[in-house]
VEXBAPA-116685 format. One line per 2 residues: number of its first residue (from 0); for each residue x, y, z of N, C-alpha, C, O, CB. Coordinates in steps of 0.02 Angstrom, whole numbers, always signed. Each point is the difference from the previous one (the first is absolute). Glycine has a CB too. Example, Ala and Ser with C-alpha at 12.3 -4.5 7.8 and 13.67 -1.06 7.14 Angstrom:
<atoms>
0> +660/-284/+390/-45/+59/+0/+45/+60/+0/+52/-1/+33/-147/-58/+29 ~ +77/+112/-98/+42/+59/+3/-39/+55/+37/+25/+55/+8/+34/-87/-116
</atoms>
This chain:
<atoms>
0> -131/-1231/-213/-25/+66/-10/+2/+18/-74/+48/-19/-33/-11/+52/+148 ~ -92/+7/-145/-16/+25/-64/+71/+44/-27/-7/+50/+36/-135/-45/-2
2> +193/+6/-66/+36/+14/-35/-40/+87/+7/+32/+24/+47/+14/-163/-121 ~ -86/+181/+55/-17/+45/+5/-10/+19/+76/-5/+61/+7/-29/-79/-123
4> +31/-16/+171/+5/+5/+52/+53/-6/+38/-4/+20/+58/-80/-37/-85 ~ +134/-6/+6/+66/+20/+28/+41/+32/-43/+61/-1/+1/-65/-83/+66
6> -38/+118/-112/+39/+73/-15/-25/+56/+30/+37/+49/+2/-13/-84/-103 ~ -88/+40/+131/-38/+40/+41/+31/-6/+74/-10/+50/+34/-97/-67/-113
8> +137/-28/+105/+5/+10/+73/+70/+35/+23/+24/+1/+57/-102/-109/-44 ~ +101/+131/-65/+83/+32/+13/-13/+80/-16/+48/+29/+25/+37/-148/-75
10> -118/+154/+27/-36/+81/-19/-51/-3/+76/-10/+57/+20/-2/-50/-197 ~ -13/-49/+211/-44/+1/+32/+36/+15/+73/-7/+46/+41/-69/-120/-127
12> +117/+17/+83/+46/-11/+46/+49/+85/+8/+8/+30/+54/-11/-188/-93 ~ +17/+170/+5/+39/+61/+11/-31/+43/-12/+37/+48/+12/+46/-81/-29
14> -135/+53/-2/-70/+77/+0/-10/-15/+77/-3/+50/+36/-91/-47/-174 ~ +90/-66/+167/-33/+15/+74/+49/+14/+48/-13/+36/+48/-77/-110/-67
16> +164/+38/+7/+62/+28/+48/+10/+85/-5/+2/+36/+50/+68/-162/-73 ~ -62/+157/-59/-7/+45/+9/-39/+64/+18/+22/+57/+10/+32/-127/-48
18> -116/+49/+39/-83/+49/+32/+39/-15/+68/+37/+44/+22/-188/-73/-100 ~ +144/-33/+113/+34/+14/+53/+78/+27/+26/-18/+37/+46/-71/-109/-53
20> +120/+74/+6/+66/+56/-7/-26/+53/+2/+22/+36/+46/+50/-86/-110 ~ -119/+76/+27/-5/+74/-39/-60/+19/+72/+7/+47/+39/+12/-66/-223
22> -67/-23/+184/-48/+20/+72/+26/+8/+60/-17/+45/+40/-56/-102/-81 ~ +131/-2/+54/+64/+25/+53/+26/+49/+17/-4/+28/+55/+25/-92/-79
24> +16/+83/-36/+27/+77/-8/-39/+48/+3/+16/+40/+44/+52/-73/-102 ~ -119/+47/+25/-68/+35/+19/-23/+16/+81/-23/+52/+24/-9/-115/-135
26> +42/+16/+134/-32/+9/+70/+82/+10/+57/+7/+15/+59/-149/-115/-96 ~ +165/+91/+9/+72/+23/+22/-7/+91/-6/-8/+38/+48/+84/-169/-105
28> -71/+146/+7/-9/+57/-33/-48/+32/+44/+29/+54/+8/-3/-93/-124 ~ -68/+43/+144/-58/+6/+12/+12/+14/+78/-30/+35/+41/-24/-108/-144
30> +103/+37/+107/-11/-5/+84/+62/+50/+31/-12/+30/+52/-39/-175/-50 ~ +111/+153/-33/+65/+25/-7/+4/+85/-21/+27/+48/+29/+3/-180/-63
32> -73/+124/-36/-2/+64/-20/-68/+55/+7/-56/-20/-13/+141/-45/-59 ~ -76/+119/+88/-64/+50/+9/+4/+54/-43/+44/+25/-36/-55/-49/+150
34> -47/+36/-100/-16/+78/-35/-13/-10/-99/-22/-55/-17/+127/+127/+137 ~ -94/-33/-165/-19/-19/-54/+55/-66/-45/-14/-31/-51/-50/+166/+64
36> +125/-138/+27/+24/-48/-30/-18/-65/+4/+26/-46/-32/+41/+114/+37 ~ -124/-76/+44/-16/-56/+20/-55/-20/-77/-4/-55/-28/+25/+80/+191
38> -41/+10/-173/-63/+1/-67/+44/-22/-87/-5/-41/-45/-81/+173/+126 ~ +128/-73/-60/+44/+4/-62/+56/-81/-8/+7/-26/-55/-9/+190/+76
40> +31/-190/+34/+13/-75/+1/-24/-45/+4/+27/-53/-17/+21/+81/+40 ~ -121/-25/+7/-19/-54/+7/-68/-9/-54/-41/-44/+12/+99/+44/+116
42> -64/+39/-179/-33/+2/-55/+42/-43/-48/-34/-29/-42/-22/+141/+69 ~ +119/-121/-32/+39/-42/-64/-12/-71/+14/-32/-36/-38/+133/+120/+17
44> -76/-105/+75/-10/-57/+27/-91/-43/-28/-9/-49/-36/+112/+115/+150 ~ -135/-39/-92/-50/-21/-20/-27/+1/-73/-35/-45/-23/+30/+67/+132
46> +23/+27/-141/-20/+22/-71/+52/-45/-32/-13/-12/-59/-32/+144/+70 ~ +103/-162/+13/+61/-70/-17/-51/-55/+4/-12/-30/-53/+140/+68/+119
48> -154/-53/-24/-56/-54/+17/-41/-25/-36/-12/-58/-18/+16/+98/+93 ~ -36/+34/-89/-80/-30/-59/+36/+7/-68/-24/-34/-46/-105/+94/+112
50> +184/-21/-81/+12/-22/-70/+40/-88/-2/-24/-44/-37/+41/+199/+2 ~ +33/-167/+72/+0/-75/+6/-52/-52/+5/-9/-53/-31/+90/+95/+73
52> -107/-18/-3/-63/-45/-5/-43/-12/-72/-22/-52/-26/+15/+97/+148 ~ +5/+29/-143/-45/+9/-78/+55/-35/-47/-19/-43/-40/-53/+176/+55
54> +116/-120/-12/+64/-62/-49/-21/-69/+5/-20/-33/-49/+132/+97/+81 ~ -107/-89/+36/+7/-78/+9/-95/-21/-14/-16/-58/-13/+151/+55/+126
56> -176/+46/-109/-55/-18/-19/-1/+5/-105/-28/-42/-36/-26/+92/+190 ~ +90/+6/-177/+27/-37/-68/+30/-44/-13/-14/-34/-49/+12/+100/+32
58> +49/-76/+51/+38/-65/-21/-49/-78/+9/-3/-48/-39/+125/+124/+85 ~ -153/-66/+14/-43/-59/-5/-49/-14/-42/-25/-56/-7/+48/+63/+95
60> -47/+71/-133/-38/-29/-51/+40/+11/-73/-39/-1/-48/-76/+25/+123 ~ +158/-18/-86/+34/-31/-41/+45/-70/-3/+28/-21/-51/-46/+131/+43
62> +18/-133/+58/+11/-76/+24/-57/-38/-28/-2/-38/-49/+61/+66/+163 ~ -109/-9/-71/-63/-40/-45/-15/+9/-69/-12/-51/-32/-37/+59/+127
64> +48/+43/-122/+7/+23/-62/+46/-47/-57/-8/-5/-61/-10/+119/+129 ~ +61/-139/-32/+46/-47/-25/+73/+69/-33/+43/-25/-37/-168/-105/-4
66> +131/+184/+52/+43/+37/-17/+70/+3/+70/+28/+43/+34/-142/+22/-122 ~ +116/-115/+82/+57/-15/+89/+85/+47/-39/+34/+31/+41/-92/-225/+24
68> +81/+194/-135/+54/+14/-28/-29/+66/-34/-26/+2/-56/+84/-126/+46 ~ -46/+186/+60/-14/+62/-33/+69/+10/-56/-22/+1/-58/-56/+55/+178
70> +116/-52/-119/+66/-1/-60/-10/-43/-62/+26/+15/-54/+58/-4/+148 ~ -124/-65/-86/+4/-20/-65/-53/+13/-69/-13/-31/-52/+70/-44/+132
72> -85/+160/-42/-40/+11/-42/+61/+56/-33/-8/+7/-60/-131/-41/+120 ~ +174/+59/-42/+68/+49/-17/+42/-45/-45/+54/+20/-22/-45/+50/+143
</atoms>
């Protein structure tokens, strides 16, 4: 495997364990809680989701980018 590709499969690997956790809990949430708290909790969970997701979709293009060591620009 490509050296840039098994730095990609460990951000990937854990953006998708955690979307799932977070969709879990979500529908947990969902099912448990009523009335407006149900909106007000189960809005974080998901809004946790797409910003992880929007991370690990940076990180993968700074992988390709060849910028894999964000600190050694500090």
């Amino acid at each position: 495997m490509d050296n840039k590709k098994k730095k990609m499969v460990a951000p990937i690997i854990i953006t998708i364990l955690f979307v799932l956790y977070l969709v879990i809990y979500f529908a947990v949430i969902i099912n448990t809680v009523s009335g407006i708290m149900k909106i007000l909790l189960g809005v974080v969970p998901l809004a946790l989701a797409a910003v992880m997701i929007y991370v690990c979709i940076q990180r993968i293009n700074e992988i390709k980018g060849g910028d894999e060591d964000d600190l050694s620009k500090y």
